[in-house]
C-alpha positions as semicolon CSV with decimal commas, in nm:
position;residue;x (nm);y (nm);z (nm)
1;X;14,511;15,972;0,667
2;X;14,294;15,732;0,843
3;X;13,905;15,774;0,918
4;X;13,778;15,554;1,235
5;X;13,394;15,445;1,273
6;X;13,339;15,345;1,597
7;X;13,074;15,318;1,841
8;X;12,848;15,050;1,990
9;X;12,713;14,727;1,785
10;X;12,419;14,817;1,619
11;X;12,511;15,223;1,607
12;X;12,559;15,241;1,225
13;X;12,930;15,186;1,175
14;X;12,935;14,979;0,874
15;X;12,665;15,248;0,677
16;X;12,882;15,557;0,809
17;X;13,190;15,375;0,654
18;X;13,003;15,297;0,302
19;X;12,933;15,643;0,259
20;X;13,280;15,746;0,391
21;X;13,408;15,545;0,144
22;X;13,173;15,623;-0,142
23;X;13,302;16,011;-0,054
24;X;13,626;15,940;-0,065
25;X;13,662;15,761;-0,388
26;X;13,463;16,098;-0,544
27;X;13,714;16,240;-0,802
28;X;13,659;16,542;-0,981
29;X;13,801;16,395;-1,274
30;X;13,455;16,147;-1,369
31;X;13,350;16,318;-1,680
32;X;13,575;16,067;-1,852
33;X;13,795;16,256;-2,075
34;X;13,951;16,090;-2,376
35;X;13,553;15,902;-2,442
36;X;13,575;15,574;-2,204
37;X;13,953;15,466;-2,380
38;X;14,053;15,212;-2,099
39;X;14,402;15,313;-2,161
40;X;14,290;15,671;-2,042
41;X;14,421;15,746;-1,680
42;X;14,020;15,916;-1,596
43;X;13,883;15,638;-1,690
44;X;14,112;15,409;-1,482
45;X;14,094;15,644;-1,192
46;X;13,670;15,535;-1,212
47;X;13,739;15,177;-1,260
48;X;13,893;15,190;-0,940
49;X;13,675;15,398;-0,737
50;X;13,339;15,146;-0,859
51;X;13,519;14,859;-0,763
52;X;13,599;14,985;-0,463
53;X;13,266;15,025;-0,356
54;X;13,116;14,743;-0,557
55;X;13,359;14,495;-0,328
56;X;13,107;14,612;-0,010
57;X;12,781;14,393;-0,185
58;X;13,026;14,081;-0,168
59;X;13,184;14,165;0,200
60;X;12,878;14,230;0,342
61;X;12,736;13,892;0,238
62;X;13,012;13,671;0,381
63;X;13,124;13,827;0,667
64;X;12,734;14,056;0,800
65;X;12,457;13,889;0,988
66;X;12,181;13,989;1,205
67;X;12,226;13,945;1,566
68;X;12,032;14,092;1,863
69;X;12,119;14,413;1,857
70;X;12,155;14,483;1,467
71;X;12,003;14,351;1,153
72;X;12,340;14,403;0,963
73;X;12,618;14,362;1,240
74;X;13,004;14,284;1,102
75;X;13,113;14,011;1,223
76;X;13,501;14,085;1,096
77;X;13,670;14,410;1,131
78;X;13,824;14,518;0,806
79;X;14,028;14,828;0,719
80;X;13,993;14,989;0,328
81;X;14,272;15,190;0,193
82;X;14,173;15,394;-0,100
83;X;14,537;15,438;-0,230
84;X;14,648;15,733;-0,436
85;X;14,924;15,829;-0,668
86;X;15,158;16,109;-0,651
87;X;14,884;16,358;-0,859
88;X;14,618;16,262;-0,598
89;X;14,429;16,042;-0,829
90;X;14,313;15,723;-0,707
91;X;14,546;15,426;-0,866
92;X;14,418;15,100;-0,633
93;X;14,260;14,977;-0,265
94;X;14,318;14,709;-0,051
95;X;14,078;14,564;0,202
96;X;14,292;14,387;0,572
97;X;14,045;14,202;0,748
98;X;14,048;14,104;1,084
99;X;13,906;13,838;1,317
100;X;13,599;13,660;1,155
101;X;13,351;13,510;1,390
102;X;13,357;13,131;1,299
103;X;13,189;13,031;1,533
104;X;12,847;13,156;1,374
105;X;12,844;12,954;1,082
106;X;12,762;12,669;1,300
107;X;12,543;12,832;1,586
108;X;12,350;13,105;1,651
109;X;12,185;13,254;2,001
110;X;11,834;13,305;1,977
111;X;11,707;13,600;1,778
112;X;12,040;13,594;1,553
113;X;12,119;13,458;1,181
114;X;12,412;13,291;1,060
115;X;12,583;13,492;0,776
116;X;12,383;13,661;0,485
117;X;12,509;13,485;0,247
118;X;12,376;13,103;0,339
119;X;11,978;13,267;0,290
120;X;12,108;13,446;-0,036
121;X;12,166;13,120;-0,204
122;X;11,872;12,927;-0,066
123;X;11,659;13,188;-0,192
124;X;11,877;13,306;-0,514
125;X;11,984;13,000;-0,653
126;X;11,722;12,872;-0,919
127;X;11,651;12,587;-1,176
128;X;11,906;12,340;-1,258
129;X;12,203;12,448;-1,017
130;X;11,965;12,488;-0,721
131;X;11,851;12,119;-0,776
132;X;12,198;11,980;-0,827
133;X;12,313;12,174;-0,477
134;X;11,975;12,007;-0,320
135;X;11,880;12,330;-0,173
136;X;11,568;12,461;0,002
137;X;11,472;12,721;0,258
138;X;11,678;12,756;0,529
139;X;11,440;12,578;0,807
140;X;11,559;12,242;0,647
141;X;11,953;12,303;0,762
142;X;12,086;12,289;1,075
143;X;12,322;12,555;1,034
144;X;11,991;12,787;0,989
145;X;11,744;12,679;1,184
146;X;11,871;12,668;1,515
147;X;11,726;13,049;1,586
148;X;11,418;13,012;1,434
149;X;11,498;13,332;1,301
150;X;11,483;13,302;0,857
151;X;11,415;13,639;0,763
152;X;11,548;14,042;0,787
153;X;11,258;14,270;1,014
154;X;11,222;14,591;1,086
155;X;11,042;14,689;1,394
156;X;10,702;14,677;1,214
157;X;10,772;14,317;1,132
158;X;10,812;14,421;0,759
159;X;11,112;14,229;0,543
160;X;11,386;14,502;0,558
161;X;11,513;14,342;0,189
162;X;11,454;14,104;-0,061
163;X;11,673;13,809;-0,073
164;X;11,678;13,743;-0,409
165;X;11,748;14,081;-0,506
166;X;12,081;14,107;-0,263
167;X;12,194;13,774;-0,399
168;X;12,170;13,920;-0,731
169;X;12,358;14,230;-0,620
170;X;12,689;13,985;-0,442
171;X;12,671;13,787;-0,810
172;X;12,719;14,140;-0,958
173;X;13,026;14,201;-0,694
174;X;13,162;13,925;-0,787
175;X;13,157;13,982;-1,127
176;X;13,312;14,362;-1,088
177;X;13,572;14,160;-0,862
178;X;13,679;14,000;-1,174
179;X;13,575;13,653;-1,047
180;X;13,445;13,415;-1,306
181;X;13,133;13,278;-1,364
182;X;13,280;12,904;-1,315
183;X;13,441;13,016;-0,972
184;X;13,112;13,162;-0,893
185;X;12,970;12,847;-0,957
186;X;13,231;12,643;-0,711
187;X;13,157;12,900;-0,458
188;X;12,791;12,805;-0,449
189;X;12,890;12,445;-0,437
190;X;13,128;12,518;-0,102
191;X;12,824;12,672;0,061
192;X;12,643;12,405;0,004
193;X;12,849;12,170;0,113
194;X;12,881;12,336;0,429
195;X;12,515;12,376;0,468
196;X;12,461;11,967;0,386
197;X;12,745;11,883;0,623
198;X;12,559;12,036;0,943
199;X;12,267;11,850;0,848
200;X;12,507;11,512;0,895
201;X;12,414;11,326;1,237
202;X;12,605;11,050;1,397
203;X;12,480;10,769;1,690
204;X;12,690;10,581;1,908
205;X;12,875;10,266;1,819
206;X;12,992;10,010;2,089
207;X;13,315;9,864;2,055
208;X;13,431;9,555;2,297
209;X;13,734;9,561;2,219
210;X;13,812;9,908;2,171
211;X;13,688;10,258;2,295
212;X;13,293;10,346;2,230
213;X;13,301;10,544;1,865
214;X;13,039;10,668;1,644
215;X;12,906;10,643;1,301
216;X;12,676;10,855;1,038
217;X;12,304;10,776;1,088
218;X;12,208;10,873;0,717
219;X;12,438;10,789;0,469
220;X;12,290;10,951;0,193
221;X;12,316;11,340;0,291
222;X;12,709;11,193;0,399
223;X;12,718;11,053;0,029
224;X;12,632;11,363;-0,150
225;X;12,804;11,585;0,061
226;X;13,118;11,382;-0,046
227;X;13,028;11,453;-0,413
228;X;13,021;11,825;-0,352
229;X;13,350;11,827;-0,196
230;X;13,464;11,618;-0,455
231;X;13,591;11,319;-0,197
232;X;13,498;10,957;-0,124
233;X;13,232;10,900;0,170
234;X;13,447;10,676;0,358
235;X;13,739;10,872;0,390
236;X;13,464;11,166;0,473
237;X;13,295;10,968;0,782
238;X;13,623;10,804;0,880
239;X;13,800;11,153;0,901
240;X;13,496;11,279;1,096
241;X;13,458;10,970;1,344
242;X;13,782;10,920;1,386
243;X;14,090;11,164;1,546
244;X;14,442;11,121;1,494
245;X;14,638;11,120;1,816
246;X;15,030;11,116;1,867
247;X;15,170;10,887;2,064
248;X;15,504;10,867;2,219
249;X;15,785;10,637;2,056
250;X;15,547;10,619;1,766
251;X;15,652;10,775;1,419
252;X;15,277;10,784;1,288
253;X;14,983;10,926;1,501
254;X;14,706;10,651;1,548
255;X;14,341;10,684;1,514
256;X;14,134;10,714;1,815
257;X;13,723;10,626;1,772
258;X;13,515;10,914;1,871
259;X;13,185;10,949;2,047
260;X;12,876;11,084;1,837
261;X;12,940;11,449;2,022
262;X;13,299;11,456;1,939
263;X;13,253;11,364;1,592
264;X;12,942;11,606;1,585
265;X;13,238;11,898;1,739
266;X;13,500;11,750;1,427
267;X;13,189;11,785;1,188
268;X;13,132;12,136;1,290
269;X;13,533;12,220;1,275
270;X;13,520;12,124;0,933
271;X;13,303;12,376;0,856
272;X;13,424;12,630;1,025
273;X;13,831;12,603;0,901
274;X;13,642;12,565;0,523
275;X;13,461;12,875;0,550
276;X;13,724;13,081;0,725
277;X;13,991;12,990;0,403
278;X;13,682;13,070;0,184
279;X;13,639;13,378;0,334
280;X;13,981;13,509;0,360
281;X;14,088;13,377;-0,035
282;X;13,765;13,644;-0,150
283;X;13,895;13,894;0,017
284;X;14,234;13,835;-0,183
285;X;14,052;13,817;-0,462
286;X;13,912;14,153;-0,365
287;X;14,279;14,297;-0,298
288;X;14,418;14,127;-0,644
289;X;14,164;14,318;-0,842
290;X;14,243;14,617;-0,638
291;X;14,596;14,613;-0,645
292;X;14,830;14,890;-0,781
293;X;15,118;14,797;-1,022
294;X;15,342;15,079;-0,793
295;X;15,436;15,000;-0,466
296;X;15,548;15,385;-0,392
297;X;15,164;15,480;-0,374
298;X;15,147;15,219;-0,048
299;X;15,223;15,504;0,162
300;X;14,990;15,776;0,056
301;X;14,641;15,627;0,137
302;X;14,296;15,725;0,274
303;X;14,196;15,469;0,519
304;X;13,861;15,353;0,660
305;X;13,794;15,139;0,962
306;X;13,474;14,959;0,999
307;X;13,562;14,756;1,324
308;X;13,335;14,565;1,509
309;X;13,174;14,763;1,825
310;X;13,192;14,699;2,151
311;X;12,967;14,392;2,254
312;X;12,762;14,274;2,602
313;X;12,521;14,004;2,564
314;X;12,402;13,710;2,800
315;X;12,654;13,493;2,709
316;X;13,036;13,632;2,622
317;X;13,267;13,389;2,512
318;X;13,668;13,452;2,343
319;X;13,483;13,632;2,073
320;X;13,340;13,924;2,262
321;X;13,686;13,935;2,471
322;X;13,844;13,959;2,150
323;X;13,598;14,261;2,032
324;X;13,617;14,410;2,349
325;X;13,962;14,396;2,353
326;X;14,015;14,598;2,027
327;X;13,774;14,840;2,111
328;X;14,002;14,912;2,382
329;X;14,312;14,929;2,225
330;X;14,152;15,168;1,937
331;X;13,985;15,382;2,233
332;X;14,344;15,450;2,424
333;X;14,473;15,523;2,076
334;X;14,211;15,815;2,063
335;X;14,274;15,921;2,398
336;X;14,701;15,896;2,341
337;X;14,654;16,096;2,021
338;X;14,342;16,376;2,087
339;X;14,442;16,437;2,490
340;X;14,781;16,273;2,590
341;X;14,964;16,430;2,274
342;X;14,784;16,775;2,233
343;X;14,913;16,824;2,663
344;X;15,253;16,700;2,560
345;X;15,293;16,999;2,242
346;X;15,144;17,241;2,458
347;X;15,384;17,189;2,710
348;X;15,693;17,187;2,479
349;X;15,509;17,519;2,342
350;X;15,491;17,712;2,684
351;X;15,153;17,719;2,587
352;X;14,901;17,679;2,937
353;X;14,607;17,532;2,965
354;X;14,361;17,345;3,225
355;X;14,372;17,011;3,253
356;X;14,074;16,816;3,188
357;X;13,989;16,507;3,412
358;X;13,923;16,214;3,164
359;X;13,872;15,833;3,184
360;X;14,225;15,644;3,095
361;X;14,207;15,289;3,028
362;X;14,572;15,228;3,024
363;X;14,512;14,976;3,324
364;X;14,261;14,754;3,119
365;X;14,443;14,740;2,836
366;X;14,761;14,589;3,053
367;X;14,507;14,354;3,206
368;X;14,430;14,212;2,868
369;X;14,767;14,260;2,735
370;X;15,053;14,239;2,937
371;X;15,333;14,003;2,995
372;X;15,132;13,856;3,276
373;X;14,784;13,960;3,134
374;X;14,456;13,751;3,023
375;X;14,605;13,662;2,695
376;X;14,920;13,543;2,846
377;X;14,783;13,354;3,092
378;X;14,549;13,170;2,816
379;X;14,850;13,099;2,590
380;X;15,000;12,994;2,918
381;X;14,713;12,727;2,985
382;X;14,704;12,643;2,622
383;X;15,066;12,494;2,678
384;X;15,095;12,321;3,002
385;X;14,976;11,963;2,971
386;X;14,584;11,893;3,070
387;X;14,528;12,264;3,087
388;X;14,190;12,397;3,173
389;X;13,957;12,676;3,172
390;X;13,951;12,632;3,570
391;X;14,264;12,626;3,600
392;X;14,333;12,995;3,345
393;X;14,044;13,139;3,581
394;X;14,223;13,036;3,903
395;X;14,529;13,183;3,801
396;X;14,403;13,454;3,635
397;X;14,187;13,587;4,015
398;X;14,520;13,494;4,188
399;X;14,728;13,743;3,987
400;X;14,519;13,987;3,961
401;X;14,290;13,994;4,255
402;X;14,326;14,329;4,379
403;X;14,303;14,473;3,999
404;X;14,061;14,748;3,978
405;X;13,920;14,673;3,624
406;X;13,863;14,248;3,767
407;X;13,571;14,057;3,905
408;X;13,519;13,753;3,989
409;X;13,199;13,599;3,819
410;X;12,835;13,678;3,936
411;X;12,949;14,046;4,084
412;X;12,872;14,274;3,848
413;X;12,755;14,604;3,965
414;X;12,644;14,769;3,617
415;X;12,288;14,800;3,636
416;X;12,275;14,852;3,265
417;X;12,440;14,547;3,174
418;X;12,196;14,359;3,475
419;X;11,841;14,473;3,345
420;X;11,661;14,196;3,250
421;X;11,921;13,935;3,267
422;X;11,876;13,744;3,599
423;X;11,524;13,631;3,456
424;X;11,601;13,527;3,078
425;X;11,631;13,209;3,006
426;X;11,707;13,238;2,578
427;X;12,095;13,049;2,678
428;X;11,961;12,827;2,963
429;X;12,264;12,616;2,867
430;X;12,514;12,897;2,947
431;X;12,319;12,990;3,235
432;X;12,230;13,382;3,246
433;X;12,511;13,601;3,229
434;X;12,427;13,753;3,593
435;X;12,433;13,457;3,817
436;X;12,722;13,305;3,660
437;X;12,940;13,117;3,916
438;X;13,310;13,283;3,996
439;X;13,439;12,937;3,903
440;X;13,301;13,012;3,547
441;X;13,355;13,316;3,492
442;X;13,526;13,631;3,504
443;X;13,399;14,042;3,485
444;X;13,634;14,296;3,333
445;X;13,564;14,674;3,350
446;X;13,595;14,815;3,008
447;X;13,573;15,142;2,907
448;X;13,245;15,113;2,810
449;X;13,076;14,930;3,071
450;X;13,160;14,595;3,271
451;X;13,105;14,271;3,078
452;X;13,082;13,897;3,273
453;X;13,307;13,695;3,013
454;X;13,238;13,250;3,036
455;X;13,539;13,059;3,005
456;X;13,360;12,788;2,864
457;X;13,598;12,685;2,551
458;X;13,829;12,949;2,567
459;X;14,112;12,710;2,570
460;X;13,982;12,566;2,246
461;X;13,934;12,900;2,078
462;X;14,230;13,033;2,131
463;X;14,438;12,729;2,032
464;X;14,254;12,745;1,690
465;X;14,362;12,426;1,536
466;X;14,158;12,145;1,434
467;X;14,278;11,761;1,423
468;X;14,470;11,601;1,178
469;X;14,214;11,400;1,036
470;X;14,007;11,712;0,925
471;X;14,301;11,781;0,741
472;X;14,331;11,436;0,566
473;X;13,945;11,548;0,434
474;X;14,071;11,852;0,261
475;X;14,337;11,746;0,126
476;X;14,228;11,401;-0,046
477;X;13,899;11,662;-0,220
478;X;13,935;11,725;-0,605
479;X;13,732;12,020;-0,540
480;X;13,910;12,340;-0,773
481;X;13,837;12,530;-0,533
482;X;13,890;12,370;-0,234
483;X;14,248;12,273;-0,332
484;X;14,276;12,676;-0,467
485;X;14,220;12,788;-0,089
486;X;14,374;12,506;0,107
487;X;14,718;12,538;-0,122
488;X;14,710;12,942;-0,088
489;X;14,675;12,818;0,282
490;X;14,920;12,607;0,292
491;X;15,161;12,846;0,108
492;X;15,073;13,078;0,431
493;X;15,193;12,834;0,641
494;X;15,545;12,804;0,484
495;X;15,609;13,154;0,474
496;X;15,526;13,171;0,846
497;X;15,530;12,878;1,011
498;X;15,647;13,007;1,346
499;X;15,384;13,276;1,373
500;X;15,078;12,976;1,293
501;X;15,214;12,799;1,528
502;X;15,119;13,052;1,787
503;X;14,738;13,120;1,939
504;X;14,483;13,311;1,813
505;X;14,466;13,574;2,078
506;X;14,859;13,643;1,986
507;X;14,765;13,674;1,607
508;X;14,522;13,872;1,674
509;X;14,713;14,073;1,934
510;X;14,976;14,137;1,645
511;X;14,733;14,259;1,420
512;X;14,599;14,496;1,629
513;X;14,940;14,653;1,697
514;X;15,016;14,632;1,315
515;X;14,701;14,835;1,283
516;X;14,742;15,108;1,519
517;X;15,095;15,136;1,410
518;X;14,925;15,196;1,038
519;X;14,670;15,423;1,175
520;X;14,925;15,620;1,374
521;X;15,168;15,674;1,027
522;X;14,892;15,980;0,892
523;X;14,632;16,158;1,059
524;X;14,375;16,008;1,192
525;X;14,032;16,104;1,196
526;X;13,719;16,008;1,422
527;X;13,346;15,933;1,354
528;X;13,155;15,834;1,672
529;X;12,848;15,643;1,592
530;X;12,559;15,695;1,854
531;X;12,325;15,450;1,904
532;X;12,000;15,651;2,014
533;X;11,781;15,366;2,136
534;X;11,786;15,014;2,204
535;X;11,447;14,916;2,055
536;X;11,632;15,022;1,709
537;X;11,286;15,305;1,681
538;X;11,339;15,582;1,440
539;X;11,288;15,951;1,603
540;X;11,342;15,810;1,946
541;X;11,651;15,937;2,167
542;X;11,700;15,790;2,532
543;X;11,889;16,052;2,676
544;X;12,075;15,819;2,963
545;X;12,147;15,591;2,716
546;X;12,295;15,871;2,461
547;X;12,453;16,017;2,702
548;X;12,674;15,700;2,876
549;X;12,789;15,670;2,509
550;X;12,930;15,997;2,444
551;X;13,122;15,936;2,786
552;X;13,236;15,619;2,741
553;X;13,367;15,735;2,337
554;X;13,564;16,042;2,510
555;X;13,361;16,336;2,300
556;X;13,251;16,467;2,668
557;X;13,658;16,506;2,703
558;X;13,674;16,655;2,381
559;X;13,406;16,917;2,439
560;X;13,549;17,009;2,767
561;X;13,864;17,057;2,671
562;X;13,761;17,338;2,356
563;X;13,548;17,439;2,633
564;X;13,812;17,510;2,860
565;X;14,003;17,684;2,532
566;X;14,269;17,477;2,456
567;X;14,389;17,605;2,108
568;X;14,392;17,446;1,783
569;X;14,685;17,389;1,589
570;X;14,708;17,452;1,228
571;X;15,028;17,502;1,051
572;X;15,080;17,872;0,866
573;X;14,960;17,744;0,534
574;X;14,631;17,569;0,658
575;X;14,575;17,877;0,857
576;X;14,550;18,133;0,587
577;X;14,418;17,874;0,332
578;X;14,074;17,837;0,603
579;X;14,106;18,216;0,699
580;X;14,271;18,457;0,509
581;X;13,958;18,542;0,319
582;X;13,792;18,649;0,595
583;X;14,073;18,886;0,733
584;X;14,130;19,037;0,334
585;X;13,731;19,106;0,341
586;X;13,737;19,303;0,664
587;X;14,032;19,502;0,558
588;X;13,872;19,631;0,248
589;X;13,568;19,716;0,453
590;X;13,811;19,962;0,628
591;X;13,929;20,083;0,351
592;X;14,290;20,078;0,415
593;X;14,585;20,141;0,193
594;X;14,804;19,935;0,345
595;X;14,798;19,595;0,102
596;X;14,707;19,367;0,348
597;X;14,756;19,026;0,142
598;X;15,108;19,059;0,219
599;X;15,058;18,921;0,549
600;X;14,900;18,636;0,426
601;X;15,202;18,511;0,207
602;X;15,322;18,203;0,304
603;X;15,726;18,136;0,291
604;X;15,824;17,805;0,094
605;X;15,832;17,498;0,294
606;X;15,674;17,705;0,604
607;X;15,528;17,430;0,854
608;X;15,532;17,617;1,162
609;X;15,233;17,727;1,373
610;X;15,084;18,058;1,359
């Protein structure tokens, strides 16, 4: 059985799944029987259900962060399984995650934060380890300041939490996720490290007899970032100013100088490969101490998606298409399973019934999809030699020109998307997302509204790779932990070499079909999240806006079609289980001989419809 959260950014996914979760992993069984024995199965069965939900403190941390339109968005999707054994007692989890923004651990629009985490540990970390990290608020990084925005506010300008509190609570998380105090101590030094490399800056360097390059302006944040990641300096700003390039009829690549904004880019890439294998080696550490010993149980799980919303902001880059494009493949899995399938039984049934008008979005989902569609085409660009983003957008308006869910850039007609947007200026260097220029960019019709999608470094994102010199960095550090995640990674990379080798959008494409596929083995289950303002006020409901979301999240559908009767199906056994107490009850009010109850047995193995 599978449980789906979904709804707009900001609408309260992520709280609806922690208390789905915390639900779920209720047992009957917590008195403890057999007095807190570890070997006892009761006390097991608890084990498991608190670290379950003592993994979200740690989750949260590395992979949350406040953007515009919420204070604690998730910036990965990720999928729980609460697994249970064959007496329905809960024997182990797992946590799949999906798609983690990168990007934002090296920039952030206006009014957003980079992830919780980074402020946890400036404000956290005390006494001796906080002065060997060289740590201080987070206006004195790079990587934090760049928003202006420090701190967590509610609408009344009041802190929402206390920093050192939550950094106390993802120590604690860390600690139920069985990870020790040592490692703990490495992952503070990775952060770190991260947080001291943005804060590296580089000026030009003219060459006479070879290409301009660059160099690091102050050494000494260069030299002590090189002691965190346990590497020399040299290697450090050579790997950084430097690319490795192949040339043909050469065995070895050769290194290429690079200007201060290339070597700024590398710098950045750097950070955002390290934090990515971070990342996805905690949430194996996560699944290891979740793990079940029996691999039978796989199959007989309660699952809970917490999947990043559907996004629309001034500027949407590969990221939001990404988003966008999973909220779409998740929405025509609702509509497939709660309208497409329920017509196709009552057909075979000879059952009739009205049909009910409703909003397929088959036709984007091919768009994004298909042989020929967006994703192709990018791949496609990716490949051919000197590829650009013009040249994706020119085929991409060519082949699909006369597709209803396409625009070309600057033509949006969704005045709820255009409010306010032709006059901001908070991404001057994007340019707003209204007046965008079809030569840079592209509008696609989603289900929930029309978005206006820059290619600006799409090529780049979806090719996901960083130069070979990066690499040299990572692997010449004597970092524990470093080498841990870059070997795990590297162990990846044997196993499926092929599938690296391909883009990002194609990973990610493959996930999303591997999750559907997972969703669609059990019954699945739907919470819609409604987001009743924009302003994020308590006790205020904007009916327009309330409304567009229960249309665009198919419960109008829904209602229309109970409305218009179409029947419920329960099998014989469910039936009488919900009901048969009411029809017993009414038949001794009548006083009847006849022993009714007989009607209620169920035969052995019955599965059939009443």
């Amino acid at each position: 059985m599978s449980i789906l959260c979904s709804g707009e950014s900001g609408a309260g996914k992520t709280e609806v799944a922690k208390l789905v979760v915390q639900a779920a992993t209720t047992s009957k069984e917590s008195s403890f029987k057999g007095g807190g024995n570890k070997l006892n199965p009761f006390f097991q069965t608890r084990q498991v259900q608190n670290q379950i939900i003592e993994s979200n403190p740690l989750l949260e941390a590395f992979g949350n962060a406040k953007t515009v339109r919420n204070e604690n968005s998730s910036r990965f999707g990720k999928f729980i399984q609460i697994l249970f054994s064959p007496d329905h007692t809960i024997c182990g989890g797992r946590v799949r995650h999906y798609l983690l923004e990168k990007a934002r651990v090296v920039s952030q629009h206006k009014g957003e934060r980079n992830y919780h985490v980074f402020y946890q540990i400036c404000a956290g970390l005390t006494g001796e380890l906080r002065d060997k990290l060289h740590l201080a608020g987070p206006e004195n990084f790079h990587y934090l300041n760049q928003s202006g925005v420090y701190q967590l506010l509610d609408t009344d300008g009041k802190p929402l939490c206390d920093e050192v509190v939550e950094f106390d609570r993802v120590q604690q998380s860390m600690t139920q996720m069985q990870i020790e105090e040592v490692t703990q101590r490495q992952i503070w030094e990775v952060l770190a490290a991260i947080l001291h490399l943005g804060n590296i800056q580089f000026e030009s360097v003219e060459n006479k007899t070879s290409a301009d390059g660059s160099k690091v302006s102050n050494g000494d944040i260069l030299s002590f970032t090189a002691d965190l990641l346990s590497c020399d300096a040299s290697v450090l700003e050579n790997c950084l100013t430097h690319s490795m390039v192949k040339v043909t009829g050469e065995t070895n690549p050769i290194q290429v100088p690079q200007k201060a904004e290339s070597a700024a880019a590398s710098r950045d890439a750097l950070c955002k490969v390290i934090y990515e294998k971070l990342f996805a080696w905690l949430v194996g550490c996560v699944n290891t101490c979740l793990s079940s010993s029996d691999r039978k149980v796989e199959s007989h799980f309660i699952g809970v998606l917490d999947i990043f919303g559907f996004e629309v902001f001034e500027y949407n880059s590969f990221e939001q298409l990404c988003i966008n494009y999973a909220n779409e493949t998740l929405q025509q899995q609702f509509i497939n399973q709660m309208l497409h399938s329920m017509m196709a039984q009552y057909e075979k049934e000879g059952v009739k019934v009205d049909a009910i008008p409703f909003e397929d979005n088959s036709p984007c989902v091919d768009l994004l999809e298909s042989k020929m569609g967006i994703f192709a085409l990018i791949d496609d660009e990716c490949n051919v030699p000197k590829g650009s983003e013009e040249g994706f957008l020119s085929k991409l308006m060519d082949l699909h020109k006369s597709h209803t869910h396409l625009k070309p850039g600057g033509s949006s007609s969704d005045p709820h998307l255009k409010e306010g947007l032709q006059t901001s200026n908070a991404h001057s260097k994007y340019g707003s997302a209204r007046v965008q220029s079809s030569k840079e960019a592209f509008v696609i019709s989603h289900f929930a509204g029309e978005v206006e999608y820059t290619v600006t470094l799409f090529l780049e994102k979806n090719r996901d790779t960083i130069n070979e010199s990066l690499k040299t960095v990572l692997k010449s550090s004597q970092h524990a932990l470093i080498r841990t995640i870059m070997q795990e990674s590297n162990a990846d990379d044997t196993d499926k070499r092929q599938q690296d080798k391909r883009s990002l959008g194609f990973q990610f494409k493959q996930q999303l079909q591997e999750l559907v596929s997972l969703i669609e083995s059990g019954k699945a289950h739907y919470v819609r999240c409604v987001k009743p303002n924009n302003d994020r006020k308590s006790h205020c409901f904007e009916a327009p806006n309330v409304i567009r979301q229960l249309r665009c999240s198919g419960v109008t559908e829904t209602v229309r079609a109970r409305r218009a009767g179409w029947p419920v199906s329960y099998t014989f056994a469910d039936f009488v289980s919900r009901y048969g107490e009411v029809y017993v009850s009414s038949a001794r009010c009548r006083n009847s001989s006849y022993d009714h109850t007989k009607i209620l047995e169920v035969p052995a193995g019955d599965s059939k419809s009443p």
